[in-house]
C-alpha positions, 0 to 999 in steps of 0.5 A, a space after each residue: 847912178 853912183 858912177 854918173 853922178 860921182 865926178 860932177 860931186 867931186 868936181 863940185 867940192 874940188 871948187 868950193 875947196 878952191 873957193 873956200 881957200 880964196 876967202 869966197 865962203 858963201 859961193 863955197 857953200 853955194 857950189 857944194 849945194 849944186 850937185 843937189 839940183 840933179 834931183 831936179 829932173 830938167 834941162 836947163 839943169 844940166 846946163 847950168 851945171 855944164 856952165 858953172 863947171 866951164 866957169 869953175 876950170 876958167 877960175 883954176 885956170 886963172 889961178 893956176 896962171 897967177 899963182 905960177 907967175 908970182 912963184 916964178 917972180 920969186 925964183 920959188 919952184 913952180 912946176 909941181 903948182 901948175 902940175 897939180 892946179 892945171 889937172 883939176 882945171 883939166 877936170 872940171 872940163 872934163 865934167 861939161 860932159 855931164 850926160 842925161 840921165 834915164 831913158 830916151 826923151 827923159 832927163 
């Protein structure tokens, strides 16, 4: 159970940290309760998680991409910042693979 529900906790508090350094502070504390939905045992929570997972790599993504641009603007390094950024960004997606739990027929 551990390893299952591992990576979507940790892909979770990657994006309230990302969420907390914007200055968005409610939607940090709202993206560290959602793993706690997993205890609710229906479809339609695996895919709201798969959702705001995509939606969260969209949001390092577009950060990425801004962060790495003003940078070059500036002549500041920028190639370690897109290393770093683009992975979590990597796997956030990697976390819309969130399988179901529990035997066949059951979530």
């Amino acid at each position: 159970m551990f390893k299952r529900l591992f990576p979507i906790c940790f892909a979770m508090i990657l994006l309230a940290a990302h969420f907390s350094r914007n200055g968005n502070t409610l939607l940090a504390f709202a993206t560290i309760l959602l793993p706690f939905l997993l205890f609710i045992k229906r479809r339609w929570v695996i895919y709201f998680l798969q959702t705001f997972t995509w939606l969260g790599s969209l949001s390092w993504a577009v950060g990425t991409y801004n962060l790495v641009t003003s940078r070059m603007a500036y002549g500041q390094p920028w190639a370690h910042v897109y290393y770093f950024k683009h992975r979590y960004a990597i796997y956030n997606l990697g976390r819309l693979l969130v399988k179901r739990c529990g035997r066949k027929g059951k979530i």
